[in-house]
C-alpha positions as CSV (number, residue, x, y, z in Angstrom):
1,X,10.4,-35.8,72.3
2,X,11.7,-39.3,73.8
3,X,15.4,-39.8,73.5
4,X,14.8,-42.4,70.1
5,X,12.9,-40.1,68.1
6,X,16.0,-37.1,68.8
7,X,18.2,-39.4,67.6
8,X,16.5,-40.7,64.7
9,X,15.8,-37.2,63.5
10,X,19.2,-36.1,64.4
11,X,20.9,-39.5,62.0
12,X,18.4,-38.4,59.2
13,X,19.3,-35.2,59.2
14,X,22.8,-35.7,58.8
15,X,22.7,-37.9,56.5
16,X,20.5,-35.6,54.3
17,X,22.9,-32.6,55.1
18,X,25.6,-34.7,54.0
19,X,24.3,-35.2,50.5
20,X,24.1,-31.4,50.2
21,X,20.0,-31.7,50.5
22,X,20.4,-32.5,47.1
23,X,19.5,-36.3,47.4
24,X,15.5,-36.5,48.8
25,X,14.9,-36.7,51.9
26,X,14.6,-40.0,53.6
27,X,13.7,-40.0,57.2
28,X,12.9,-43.9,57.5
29,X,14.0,-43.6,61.0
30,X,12.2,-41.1,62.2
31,X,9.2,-42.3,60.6
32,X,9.7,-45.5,62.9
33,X,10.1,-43.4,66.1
34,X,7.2,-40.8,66.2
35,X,5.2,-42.1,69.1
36,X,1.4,-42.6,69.4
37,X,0.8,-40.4,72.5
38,X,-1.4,-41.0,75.2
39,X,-4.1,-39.9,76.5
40,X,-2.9,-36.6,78.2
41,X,0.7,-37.0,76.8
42,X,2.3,-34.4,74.8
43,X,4.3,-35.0,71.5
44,X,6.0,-33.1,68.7
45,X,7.7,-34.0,65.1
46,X,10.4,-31.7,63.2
47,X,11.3,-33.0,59.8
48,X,10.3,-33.1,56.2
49,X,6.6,-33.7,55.6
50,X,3.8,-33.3,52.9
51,X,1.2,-31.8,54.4
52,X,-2.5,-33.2,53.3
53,X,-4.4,-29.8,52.2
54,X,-2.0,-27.6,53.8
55,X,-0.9,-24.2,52.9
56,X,-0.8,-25.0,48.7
57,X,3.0,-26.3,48.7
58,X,3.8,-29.1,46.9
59,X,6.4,-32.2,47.5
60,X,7.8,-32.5,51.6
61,X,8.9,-29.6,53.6
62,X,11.0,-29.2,57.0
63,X,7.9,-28.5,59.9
64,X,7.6,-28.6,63.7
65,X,4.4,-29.1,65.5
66,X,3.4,-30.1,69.0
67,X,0.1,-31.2,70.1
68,X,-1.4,-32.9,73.1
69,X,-3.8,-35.8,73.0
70,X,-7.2,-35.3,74.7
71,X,-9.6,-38.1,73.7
72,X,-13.5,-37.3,74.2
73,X,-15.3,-37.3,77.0
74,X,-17.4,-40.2,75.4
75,X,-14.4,-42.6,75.0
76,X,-16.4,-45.7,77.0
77,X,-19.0,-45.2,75.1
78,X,-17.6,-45.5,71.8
79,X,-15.3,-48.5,72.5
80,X,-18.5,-50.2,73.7
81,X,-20.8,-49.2,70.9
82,X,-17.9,-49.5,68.4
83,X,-15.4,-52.4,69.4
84,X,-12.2,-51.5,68.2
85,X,-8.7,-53.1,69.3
86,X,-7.2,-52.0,66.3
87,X,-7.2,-48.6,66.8
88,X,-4.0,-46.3,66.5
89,X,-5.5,-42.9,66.0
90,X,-4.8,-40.3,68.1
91,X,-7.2,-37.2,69.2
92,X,-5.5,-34.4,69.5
93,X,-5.2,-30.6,70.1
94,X,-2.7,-28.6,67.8
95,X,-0.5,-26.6,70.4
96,X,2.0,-25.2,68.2
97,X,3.3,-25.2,64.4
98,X,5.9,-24.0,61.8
99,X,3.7,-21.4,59.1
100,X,3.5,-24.4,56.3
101,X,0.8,-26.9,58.7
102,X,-0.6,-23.3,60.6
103,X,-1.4,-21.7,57.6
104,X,-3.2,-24.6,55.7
105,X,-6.1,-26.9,56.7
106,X,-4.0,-29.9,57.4
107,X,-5.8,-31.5,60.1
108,X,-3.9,-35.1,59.9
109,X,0.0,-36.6,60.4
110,X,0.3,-40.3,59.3
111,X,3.9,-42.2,58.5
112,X,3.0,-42.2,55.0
113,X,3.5,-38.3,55.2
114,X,7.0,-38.7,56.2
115,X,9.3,-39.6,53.2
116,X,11.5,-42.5,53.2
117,X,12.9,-44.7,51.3
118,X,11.0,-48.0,52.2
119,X,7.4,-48.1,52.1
120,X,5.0,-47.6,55.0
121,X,3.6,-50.9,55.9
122,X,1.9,-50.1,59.5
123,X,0.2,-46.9,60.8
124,X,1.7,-46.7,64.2
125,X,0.6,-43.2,64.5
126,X,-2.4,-41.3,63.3
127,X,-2.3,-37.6,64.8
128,X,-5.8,-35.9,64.3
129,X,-5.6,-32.2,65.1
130,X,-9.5,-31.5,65.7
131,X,-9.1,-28.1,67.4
132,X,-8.6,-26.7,64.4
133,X,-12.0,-27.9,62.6
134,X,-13.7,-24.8,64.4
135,X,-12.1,-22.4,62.3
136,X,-11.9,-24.9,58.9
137,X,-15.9,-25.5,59.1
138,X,-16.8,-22.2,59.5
139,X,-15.1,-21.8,55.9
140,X,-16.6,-24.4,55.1
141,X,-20.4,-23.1,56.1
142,X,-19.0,-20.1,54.0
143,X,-18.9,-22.3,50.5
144,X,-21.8,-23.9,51.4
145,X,-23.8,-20.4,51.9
146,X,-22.0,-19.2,48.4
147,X,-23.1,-22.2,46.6
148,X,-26.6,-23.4,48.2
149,X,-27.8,-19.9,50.1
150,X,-28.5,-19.1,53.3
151,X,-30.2,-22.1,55.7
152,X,-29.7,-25.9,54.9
153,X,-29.0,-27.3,51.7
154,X,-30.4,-30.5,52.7
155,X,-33.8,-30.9,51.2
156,X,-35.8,-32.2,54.7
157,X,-34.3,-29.5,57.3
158,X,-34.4,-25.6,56.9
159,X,-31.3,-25.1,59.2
160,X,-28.2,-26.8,59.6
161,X,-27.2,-28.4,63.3
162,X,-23.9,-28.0,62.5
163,X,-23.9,-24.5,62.5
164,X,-22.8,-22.1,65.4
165,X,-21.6,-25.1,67.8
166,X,-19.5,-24.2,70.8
167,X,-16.2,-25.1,69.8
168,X,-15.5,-27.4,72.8
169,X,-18.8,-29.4,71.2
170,X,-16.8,-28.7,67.7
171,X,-14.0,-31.1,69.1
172,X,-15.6,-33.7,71.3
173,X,-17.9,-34.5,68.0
174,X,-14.4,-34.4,65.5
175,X,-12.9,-36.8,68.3
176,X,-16.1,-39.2,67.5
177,X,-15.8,-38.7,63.9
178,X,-11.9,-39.8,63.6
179,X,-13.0,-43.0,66.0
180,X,-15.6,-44.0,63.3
181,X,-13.8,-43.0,60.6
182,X,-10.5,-45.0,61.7
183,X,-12.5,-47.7,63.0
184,X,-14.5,-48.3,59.5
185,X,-11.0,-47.9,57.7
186,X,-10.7,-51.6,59.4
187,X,-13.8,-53.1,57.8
188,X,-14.5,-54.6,54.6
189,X,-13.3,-57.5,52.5
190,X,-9.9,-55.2,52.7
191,X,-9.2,-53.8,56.1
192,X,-6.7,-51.1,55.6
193,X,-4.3,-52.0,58.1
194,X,-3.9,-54.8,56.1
195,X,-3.7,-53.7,52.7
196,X,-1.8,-50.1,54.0
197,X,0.2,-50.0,50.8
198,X,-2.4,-51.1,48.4
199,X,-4.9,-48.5,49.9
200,X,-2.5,-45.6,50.2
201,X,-2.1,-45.3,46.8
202,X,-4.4,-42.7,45.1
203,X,-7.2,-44.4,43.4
204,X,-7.8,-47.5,45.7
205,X,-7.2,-44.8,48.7
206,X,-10.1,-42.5,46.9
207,X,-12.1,-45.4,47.0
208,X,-11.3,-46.4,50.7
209,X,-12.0,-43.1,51.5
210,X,-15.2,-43.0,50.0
211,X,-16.1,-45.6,51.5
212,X,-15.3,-45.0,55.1
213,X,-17.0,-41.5,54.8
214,X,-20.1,-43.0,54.1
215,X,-20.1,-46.1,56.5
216,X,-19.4,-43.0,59.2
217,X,-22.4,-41.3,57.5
218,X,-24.6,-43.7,57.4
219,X,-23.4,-45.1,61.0
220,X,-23.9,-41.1,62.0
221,X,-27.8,-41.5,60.4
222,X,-29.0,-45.0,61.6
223,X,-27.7,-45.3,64.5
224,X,-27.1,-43.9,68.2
225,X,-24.1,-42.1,67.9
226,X,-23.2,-39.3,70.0
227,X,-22.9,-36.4,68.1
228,X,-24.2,-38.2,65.4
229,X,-26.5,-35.2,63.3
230,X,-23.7,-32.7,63.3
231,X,-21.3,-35.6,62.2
232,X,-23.5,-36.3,59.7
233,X,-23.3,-32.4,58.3
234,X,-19.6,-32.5,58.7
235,X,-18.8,-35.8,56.2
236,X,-21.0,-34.4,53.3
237,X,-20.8,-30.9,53.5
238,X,-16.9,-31.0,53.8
239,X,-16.5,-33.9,51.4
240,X,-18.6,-32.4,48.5
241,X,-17.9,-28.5,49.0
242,X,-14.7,-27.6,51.1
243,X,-12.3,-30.5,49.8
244,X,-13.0,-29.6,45.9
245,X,-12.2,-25.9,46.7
246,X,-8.6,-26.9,47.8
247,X,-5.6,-25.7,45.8
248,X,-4.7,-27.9,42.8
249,X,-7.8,-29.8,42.8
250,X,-7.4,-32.0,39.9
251,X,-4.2,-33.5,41.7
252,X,-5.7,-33.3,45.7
253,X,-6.8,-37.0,46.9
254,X,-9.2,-35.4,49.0
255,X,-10.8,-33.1,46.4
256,X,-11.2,-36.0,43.5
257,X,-12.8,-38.2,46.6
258,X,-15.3,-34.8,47.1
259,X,-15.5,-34.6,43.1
260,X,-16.2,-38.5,43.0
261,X,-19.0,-38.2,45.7
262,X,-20.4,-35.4,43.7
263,X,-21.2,-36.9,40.5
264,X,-22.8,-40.1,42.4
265,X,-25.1,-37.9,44.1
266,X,-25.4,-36.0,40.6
267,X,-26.1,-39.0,38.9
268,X,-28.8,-40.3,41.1
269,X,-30.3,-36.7,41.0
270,X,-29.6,-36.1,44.9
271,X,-27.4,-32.7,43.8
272,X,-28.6,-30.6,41.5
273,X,-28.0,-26.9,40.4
274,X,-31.5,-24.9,40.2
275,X,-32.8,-22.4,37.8
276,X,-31.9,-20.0,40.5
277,X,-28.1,-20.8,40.7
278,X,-28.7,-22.6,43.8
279,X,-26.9,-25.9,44.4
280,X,-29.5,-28.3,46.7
281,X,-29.1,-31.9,48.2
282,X,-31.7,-34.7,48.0
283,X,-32.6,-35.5,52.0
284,X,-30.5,-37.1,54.0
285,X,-32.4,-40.3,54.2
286,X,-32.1,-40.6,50.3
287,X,-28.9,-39.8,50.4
288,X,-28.1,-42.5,52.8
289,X,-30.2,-45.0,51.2
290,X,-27.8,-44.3,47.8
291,X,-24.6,-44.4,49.8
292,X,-25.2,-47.5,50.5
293,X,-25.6,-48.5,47.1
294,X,-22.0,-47.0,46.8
295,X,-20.4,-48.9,49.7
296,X,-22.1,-51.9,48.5
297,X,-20.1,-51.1,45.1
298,X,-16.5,-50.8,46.3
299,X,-17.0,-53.6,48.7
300,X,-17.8,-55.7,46.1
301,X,-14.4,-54.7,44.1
302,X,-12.4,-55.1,48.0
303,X,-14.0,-58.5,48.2
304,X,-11.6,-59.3,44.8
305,X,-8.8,-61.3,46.0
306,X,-5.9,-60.8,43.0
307,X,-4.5,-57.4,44.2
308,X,-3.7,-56.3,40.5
309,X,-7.4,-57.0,39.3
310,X,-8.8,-54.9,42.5
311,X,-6.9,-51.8,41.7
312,X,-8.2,-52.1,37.3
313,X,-11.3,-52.6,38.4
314,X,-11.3,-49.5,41.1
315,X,-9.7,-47.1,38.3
316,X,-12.0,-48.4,36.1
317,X,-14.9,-47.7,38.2
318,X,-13.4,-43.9,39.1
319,X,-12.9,-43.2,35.2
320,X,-15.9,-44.9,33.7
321,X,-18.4,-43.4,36.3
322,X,-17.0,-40.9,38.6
323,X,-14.1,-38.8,37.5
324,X,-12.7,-37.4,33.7
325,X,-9.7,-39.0,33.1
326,X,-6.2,-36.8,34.0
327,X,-5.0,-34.5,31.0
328,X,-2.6,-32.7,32.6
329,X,1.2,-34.7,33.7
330,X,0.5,-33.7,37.0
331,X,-3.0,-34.5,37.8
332,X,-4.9,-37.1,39.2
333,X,-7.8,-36.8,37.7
334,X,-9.4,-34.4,34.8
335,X,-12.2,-33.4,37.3
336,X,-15.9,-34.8,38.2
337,X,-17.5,-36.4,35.5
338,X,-20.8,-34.1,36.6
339,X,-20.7,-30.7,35.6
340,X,-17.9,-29.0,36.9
341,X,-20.7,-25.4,37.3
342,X,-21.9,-27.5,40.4
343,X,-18.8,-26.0,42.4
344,X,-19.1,-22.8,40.5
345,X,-16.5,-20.5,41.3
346,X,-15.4,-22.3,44.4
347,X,-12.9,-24.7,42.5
348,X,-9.8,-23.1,41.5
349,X,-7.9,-24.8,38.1
């Protein structure tokens, strides 16, 4: 760990300790000193964090993970395809970590995960750990074989392409998907590293992330990108069946974006639930052509230029068409506004 980052963490711990760890936690200056590694460099964190789908814990919790970066082999020709100066992700292999991130299926580490007192206004960091999508997408390919049987749910291909890939193949392709994905989070009316507080909070994010799924998708689909029909599998297989199976769905950002993808696909009859109990998916070309109906959609609400009336008309949207309104004080959202027995047994509430 570089000598600023120790001593960051060391004057935020103290000062917690000296509250009796009664006060929250507010790391603010160790936030502002996690590095964005390079290529080959090693880095590590210790301190309080929420974990994004991680072991079922709620609220921040005192972790310690290292990783290494390793970016993918195709690196020139992504940057050349996909032009993008803007970029501050980083690809990564998990080397070590503390049981609440190695137990979970936390695969990310932003600031905004950190908690501080002042909000995060810049992602200087964005710490991917894609070695450990091997394990997480075989669990996924699990739900999937629960839910839609055995072969390819996808109504144009009997077998799935993203099934029984080597795992160095595994995370060379998660490498390209977190360059697409970051690089599409900086697109739009709205780029998010310009609207990082706006779009971190949990509707407008649900949105954004929407969104940037399916520009990967459809990117993933159209055009020449390597990797591109496994890629493909990943973003709608793991957005419509592994995220709504996480703990506490109705709360999860990532399960209401799965639940919210769901019911549009419902809705335009591209994800049904047969006679024979078997969940199936429209092919992928219709499913493209309606995601971009749906990008087309949120774009319009991003293209809005009064902040307030962007995020009514987003949570309108969400309720209206997409998600049941929250019952519960601590939920998010009151599930998909399709039939919940399109997840069967897979979501837990």
């Amino acid at each position: 760990m570089p000598t600023s980052q120790i001593e960051a963490t060391v004057h935020d711990l103290r000062a917690w300790s000296d509250s009796g760890f009664l006060e929250k936690p507010a790391f603010d200056a160790t936030r502002d000193t996690v590095p964005a590694p390079e290529d080959g460099q090693v880095a590590a964190f210790v301190g309080p964090v929420t974990l994004p789908n991680g072991d079922g814990s709620r609220g921040a919790f005192l972790e310690a993970f290292t990783v290494v970066r390793q970016d993918p082999d195709c690196t020139t020709e992504l940057q050349s395809r996909y032009p993008h100066d803007k970029a501050v992700f980083q690809s990564t292999r998990l080397l070590s970590a503390s049981p609440g991130l190695r137990d979970g299926n936390c695969v990310v580490f932003f600031p905004e995960n950190i908690p501080t007192t002042t909000p995060t206004l810049d992602q200087s960091f964005a710490w991917f750990f894609f070695n450990r999508h091997t394990t997480i997408y075989a669990r996924t390919l699990e739900i999937v074989a629960r839910l839609c049987g055995a072969g390819s749910p996808f109504a144009d291909t009997k077998t799935l392409v993203s099934a029984d890939v080597d795992p160095e193949d595994v995370y060379q392709a998660r490498c390209v998907w977190g360059y697409l994905h970051d690089y599409f989070h900086h697109t739009g009316p709205r780029p998010l590293d310009q609207h990082l507080a706006l779009k971190t909070k949990w509707r407008t994010g649900l949105a954004e992330e929407l969104k940037v799924d399916l520009k990967s998708a459809i990117a993933c689909f159209e055009e020449s990108v390597p990797y591109g029909d496994i890629i493909f599998e990943y973003i709608i297989l793991e957005r419509l069946f592994r995220y709504p199976a996480e703990p506490r769905p109705f709360r999860n950002f990532d399960s209401g974006t799965g639940f919210a993808l769901g019911t549009w696909l419902a809705e335009h009859g591209l994800f049904t639930l047969g006679d024979d109990g078997r969940r199936r998916l429209a092919g992928k070309a219709e499913i493209v052509a309606s995601a971009k109906d749906l990008v087309r959609t949120i774009e319009e609400f991003e293209a809005i230029t009064d902040d307030e009336t962007y995020r009514e008309k987003v949570t309108d949207f969400l309720y209206e068409r997409l998600l049941l309104e929250p019952e519960g004080k601590t939920d998010r959202c009151g599930g998909p506004r399709a039939s919940l027995s399109l997840w069967g047994s897979e979501v837990h509430v």
